[in-house]
C-alpha positions as CSV (number, residue, x, y, z in Angstrom):
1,X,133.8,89.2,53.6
2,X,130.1,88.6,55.2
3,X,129.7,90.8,58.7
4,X,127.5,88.4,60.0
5,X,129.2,84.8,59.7
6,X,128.2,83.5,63.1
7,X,124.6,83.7,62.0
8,X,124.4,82.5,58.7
9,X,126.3,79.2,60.3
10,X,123.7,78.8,62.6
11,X,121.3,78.9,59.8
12,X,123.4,75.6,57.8
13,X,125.6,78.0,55.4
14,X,128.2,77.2,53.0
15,X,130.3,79.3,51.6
16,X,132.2,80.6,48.6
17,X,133.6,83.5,47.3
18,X,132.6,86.5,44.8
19,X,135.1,88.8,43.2
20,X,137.1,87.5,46.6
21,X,134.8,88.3,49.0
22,X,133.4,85.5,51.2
23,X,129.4,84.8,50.6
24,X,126.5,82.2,51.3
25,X,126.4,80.0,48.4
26,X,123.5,78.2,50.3
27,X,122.1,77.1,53.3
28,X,121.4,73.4,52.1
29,X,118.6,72.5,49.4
30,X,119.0,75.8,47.3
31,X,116.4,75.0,44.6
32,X,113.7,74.8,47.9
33,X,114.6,77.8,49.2
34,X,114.6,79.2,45.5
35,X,110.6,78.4,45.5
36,X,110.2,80.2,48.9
37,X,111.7,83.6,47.7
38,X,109.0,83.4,44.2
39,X,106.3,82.9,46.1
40,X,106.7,84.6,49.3
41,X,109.9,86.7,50.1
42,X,113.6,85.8,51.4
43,X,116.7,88.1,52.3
44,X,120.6,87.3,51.3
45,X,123.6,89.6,52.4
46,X,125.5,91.2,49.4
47,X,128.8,91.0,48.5
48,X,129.2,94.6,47.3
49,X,132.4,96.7,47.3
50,X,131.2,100.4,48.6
51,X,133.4,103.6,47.0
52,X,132.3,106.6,49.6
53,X,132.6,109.8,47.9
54,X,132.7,113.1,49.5
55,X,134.1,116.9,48.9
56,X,132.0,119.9,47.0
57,X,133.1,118.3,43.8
58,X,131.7,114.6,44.4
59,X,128.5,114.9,42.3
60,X,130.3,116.5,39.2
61,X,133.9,114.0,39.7
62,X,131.3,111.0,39.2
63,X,128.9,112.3,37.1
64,X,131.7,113.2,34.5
65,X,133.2,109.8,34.2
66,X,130.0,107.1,34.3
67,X,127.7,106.6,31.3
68,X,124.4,108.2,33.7
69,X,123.3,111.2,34.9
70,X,124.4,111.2,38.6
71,X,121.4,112.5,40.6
72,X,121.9,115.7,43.1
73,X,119.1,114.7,45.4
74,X,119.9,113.2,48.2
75,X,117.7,110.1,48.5
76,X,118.0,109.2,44.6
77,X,120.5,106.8,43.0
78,X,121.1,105.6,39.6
79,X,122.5,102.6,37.3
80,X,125.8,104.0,35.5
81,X,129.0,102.2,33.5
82,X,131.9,102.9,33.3
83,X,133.7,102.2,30.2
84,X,136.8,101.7,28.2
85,X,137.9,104.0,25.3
86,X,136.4,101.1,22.7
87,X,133.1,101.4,24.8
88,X,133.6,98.4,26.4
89,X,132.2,98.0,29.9
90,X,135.1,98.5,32.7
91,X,132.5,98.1,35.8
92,X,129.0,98.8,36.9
93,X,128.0,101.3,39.5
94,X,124.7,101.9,41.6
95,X,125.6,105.3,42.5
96,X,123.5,107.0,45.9
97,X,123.4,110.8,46.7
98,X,123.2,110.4,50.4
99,X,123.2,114.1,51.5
100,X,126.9,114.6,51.6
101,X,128.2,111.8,50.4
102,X,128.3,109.5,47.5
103,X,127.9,105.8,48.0
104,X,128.7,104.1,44.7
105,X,128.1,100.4,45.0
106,X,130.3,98.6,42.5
107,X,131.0,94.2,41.8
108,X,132.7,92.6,44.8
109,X,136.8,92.8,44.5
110,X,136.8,96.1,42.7
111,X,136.3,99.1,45.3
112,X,140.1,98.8,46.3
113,X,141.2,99.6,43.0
114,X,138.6,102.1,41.4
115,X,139.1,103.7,44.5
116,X,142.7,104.1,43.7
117,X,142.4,104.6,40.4
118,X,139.8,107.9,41.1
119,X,142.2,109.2,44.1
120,X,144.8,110.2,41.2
121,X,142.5,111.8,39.1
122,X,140.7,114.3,42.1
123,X,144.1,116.6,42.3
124,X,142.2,119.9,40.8
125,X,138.9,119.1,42.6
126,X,137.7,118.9,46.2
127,X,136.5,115.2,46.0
128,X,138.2,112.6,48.4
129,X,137.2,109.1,47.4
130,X,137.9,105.6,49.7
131,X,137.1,102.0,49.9
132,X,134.4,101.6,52.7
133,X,133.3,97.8,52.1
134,X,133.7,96.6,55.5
135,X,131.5,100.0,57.2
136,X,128.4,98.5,56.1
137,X,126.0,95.8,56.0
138,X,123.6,95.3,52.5
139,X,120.9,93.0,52.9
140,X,118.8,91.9,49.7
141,X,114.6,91.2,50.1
142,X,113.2,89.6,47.2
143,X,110.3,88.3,46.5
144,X,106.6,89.1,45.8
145,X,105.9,89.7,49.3
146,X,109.2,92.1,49.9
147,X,107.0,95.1,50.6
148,X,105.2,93.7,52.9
149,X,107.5,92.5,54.6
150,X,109.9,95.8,54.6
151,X,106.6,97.1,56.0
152,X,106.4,94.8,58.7
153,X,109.8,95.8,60.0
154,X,110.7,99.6,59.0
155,X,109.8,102.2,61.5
156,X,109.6,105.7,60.4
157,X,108.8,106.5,56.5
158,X,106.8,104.2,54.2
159,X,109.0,102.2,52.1
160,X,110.4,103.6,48.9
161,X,108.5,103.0,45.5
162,X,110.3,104.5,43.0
163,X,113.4,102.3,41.6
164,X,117.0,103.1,43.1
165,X,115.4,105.5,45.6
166,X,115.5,105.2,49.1
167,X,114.5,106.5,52.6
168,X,116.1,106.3,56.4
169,X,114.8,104.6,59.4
170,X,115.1,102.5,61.7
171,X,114.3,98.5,61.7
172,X,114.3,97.5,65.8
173,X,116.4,99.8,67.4
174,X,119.0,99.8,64.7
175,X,119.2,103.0,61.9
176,X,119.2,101.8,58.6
177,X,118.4,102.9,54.9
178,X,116.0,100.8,52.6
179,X,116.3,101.8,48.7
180,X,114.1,100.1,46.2
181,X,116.2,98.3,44.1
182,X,115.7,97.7,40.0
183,X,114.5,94.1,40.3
184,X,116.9,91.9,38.9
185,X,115.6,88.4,40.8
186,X,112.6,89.5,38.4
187,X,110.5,90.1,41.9
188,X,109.7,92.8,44.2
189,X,113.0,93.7,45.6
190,X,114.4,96.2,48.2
191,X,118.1,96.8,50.0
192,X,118.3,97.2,53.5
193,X,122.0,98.9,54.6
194,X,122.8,99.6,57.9
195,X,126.4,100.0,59.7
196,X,128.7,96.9,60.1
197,X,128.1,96.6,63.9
198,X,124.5,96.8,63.3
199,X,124.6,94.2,60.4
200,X,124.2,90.5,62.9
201,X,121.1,92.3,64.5
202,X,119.7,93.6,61.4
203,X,119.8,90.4,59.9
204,X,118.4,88.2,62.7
205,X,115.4,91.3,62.3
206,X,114.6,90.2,58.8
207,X,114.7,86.6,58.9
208,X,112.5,86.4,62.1
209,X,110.9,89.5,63.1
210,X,107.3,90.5,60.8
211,X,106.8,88.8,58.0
212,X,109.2,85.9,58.1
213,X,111.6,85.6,55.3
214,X,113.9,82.7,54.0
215,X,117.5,83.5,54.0
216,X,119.1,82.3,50.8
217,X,122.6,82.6,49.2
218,X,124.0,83.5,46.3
219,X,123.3,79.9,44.6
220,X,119.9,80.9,44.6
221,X,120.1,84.4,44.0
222,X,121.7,83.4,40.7
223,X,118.9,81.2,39.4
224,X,116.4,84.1,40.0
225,X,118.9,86.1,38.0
226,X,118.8,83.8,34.7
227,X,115.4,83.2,35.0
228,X,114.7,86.8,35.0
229,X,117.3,87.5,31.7
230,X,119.2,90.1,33.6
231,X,122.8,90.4,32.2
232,X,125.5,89.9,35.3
233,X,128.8,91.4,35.2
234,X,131.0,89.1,35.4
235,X,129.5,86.8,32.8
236,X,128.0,89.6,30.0
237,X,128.4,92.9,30.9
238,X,132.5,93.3,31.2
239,X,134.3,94.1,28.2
240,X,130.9,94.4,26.2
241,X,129.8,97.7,24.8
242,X,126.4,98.4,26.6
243,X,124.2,98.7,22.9
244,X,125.0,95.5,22.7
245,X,123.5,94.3,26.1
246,X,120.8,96.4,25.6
247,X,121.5,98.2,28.5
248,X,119.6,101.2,28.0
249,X,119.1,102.0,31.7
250,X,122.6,102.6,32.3
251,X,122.6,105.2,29.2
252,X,121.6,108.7,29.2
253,X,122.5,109.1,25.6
254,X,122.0,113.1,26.0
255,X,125.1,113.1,28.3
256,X,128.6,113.5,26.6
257,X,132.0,113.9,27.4
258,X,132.2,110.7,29.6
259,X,135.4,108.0,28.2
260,X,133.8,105.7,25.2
261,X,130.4,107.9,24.8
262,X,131.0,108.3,21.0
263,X,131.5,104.5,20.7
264,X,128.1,104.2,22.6
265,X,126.3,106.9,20.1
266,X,127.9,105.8,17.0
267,X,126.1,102.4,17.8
268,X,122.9,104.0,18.3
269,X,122.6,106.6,15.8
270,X,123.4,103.3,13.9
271,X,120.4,101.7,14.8
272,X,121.5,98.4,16.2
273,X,124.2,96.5,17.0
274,X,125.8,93.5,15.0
275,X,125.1,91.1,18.3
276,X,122.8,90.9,21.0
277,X,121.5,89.0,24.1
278,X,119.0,86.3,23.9
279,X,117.6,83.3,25.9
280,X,118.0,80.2,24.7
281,X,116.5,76.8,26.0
282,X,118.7,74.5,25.1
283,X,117.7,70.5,25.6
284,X,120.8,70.3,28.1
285,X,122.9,72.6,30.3
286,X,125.7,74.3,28.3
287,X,128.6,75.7,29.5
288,X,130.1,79.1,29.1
289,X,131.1,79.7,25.7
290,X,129.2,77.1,24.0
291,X,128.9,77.6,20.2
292,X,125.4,78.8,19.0
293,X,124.4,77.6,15.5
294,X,122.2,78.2,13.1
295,X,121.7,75.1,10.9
296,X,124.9,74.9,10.0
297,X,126.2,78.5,10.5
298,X,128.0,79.3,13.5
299,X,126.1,82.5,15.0
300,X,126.7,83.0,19.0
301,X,128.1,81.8,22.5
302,X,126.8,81.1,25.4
303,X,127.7,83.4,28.2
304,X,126.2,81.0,31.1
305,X,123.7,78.7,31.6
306,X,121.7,76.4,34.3
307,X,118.7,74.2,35.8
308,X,115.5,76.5,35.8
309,X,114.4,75.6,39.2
310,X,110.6,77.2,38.7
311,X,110.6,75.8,34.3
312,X,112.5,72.3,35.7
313,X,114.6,72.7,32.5
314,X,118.1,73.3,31.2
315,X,118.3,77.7,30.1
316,X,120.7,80.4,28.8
317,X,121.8,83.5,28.2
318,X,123.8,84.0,24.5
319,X,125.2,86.3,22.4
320,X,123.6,86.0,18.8
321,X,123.5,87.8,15.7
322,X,121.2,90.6,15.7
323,X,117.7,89.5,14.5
324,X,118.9,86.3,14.3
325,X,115.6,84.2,12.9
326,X,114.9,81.7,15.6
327,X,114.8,78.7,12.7
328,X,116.7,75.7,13.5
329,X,119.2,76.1,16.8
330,X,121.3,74.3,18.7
331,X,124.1,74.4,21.1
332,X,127.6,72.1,21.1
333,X,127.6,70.6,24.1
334,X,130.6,68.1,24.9
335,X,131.0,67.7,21.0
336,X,127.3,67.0,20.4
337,X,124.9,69.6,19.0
338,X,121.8,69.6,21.4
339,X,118.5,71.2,19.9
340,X,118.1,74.9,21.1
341,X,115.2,77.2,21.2
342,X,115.3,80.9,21.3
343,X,112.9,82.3,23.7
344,X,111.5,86.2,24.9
345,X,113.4,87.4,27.9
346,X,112.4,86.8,30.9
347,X,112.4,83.0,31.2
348,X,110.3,83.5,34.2
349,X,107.7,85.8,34.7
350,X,107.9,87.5,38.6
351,X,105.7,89.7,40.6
352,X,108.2,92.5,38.6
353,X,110.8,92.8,36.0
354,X,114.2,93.2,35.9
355,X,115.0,96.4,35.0
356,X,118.1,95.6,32.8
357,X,116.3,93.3,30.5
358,X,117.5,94.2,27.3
359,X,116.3,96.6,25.0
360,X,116.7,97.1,21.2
């Protein structure tokens, strides 16, 4: 649930709901506010679910059951899967060594439960594990002016550079922690996190204070998404074996012993997968599922598609045979096959790249 309500109704919000947490969807006129984040910089609160992990054991517990190598430096995070015994993806983690503690940020609705789920297996190790969505506030920045603006605001250390890093200061007279994130709006993009309490002045702090930026919701957050290729979890990455996605920053294919690893490396000493991701540009908007042909031949589905605010045209992500020839395409739409295009990931080109574009 958002820790700052009263503020984003004051700014016009409707809401929705995300993995049953309550978001922005928008604050009126999304597709204008979408313009404002690609060419200057705007701020959203995220809908995470937070796992704290603490105990001696923490950094080996998490390390030993996600995809990546869990870092031991505190300041340093990384992108990680966890996966089913098929290979299949189960959830995705950002996982943060923050000195004594591990903050693993995983898709809203599902901290409760991994939480769980871990507690039973930490018996023989000193590793305690809880749900702590409601302790914090997470504030997006996007946009090709984000640095600058984290800049404007951020006492204390410059602003972190390097992906999934991050540094402590304080923004006003408010601690926080501000980790460059992995781009996935396809522009400059940071986190700011700060306690709960904290969370109604932080926010007010980076809507109006320095550099102004645009607060936007998760409406617009998901057109930057698209347009940028990157893979979401809820629509491709779940129940997908990663090779597949292309997700090859999630992988540290020199690290075994982790649930559906030889699933993973059977793929890739295979040297590709039967399917993969690609954007299409349909003539109309498709819904999930579509079918993908070929001519005649039946050879994909859609996995979710939309209005390109910045292209003004219908796009999507599908999953298509593997080196598919991009000849004659077209999606079924309402019974109708509508002419298709497959295009080169991203759709839109940012002030940076989403770093889980996929790879082959």
């Amino acid at each position: 649930m958002t820790v700052v309500a009263k503020l984003h109704e004051s700014h016009g919000a409707t809401f929705t709901e995300r993995g049953g947490r309550r978001v922005v969807d928008h604050y009126g006129r999304p597709e204008r506010v979408h313009r404002a984040v690609r060419n200057v910089v705007g701020t959203i609160e995220m809908g995470y679910g937070v796992l704290e992990v603490t105990g001696d054991d923490r950094v080996d517990f998490v390390d030993n059951a996600v995809s990546n190598r869990v870092p031991e430096t505190d300041g340093q995070g990384v992108y990680a899967l966890l996966l089913d015994a098929q290979g299949g993806i189960e959830t995705e983690l950002y996982v943060y060594n923050a000195d004594e503690k591990l903050l693993c940020f995983v898709p809203p609705g599902t901290a409760t439960d991994l939480a769980a789920k871990w507690s039973e297996k930490t018996f023989i190790q000193d590793v305690e594990v809880r749900a702590a969505s409601d302790d914090f506030g997470v504030f997006g920045v996007h946009g090709p002016k984000a640095t600058e603006k984290i800049a404007s605001v951020l006492t204390g250390p410059s602003s972190p550079d390097r992906p999934l890093s991050f540094v402590r200061g304080t923004l006003g007279d408010w601690g926080v922690t501000v980790l460059r994130t992995d781009d996935l709006t396809g522009e400059e993009g940071y986190e700011v996190i700060c306690a709960a309490e904290d969370a109604p002045d932080v926010f007010d702090a980076l809507v109006n204070h320095g550099l102004n930026a645009a607060p936007f919701g998760y409406r617009t957050l998901e057109y930057l998404l698209l347009e940028a290729g990157t893979p979401l979890f809820s629509t491709e990455l779940e129940g997908t074996v990663p090779n597949v996605l292309g997700l090859r920053n999630a992988l540290d294919f020199e690290k075994g012993c982790y649930v559906g690893q030889e699933v993973v490396s059977k793929i890739e000493n295979r040297g590709q997968p039967s399917r993969q991701l690609a954007g299409l540009r349909p003539d109309a908007v498709p819904d999930p599922g579509a079918a993908v042909f070929a001519g005649d031949e039946h050879v994909g589905e859609v996995t979710r598609g939309d209005h390109s605010p910045s292209l003004e045209a219908p796009i999507a992500l599908a999953f298509v045979e593997y080196g598919l020839d991009a000849g004659d395409m077209s999606v079924r739409i309402d019974g109708e096959d509508v002419d298709a295009s497959l295009v080169e990931l991203p759709f839109v080109e940012g002030s940076s790249r989403s770093r889980r574009l996929p790879e082959y």
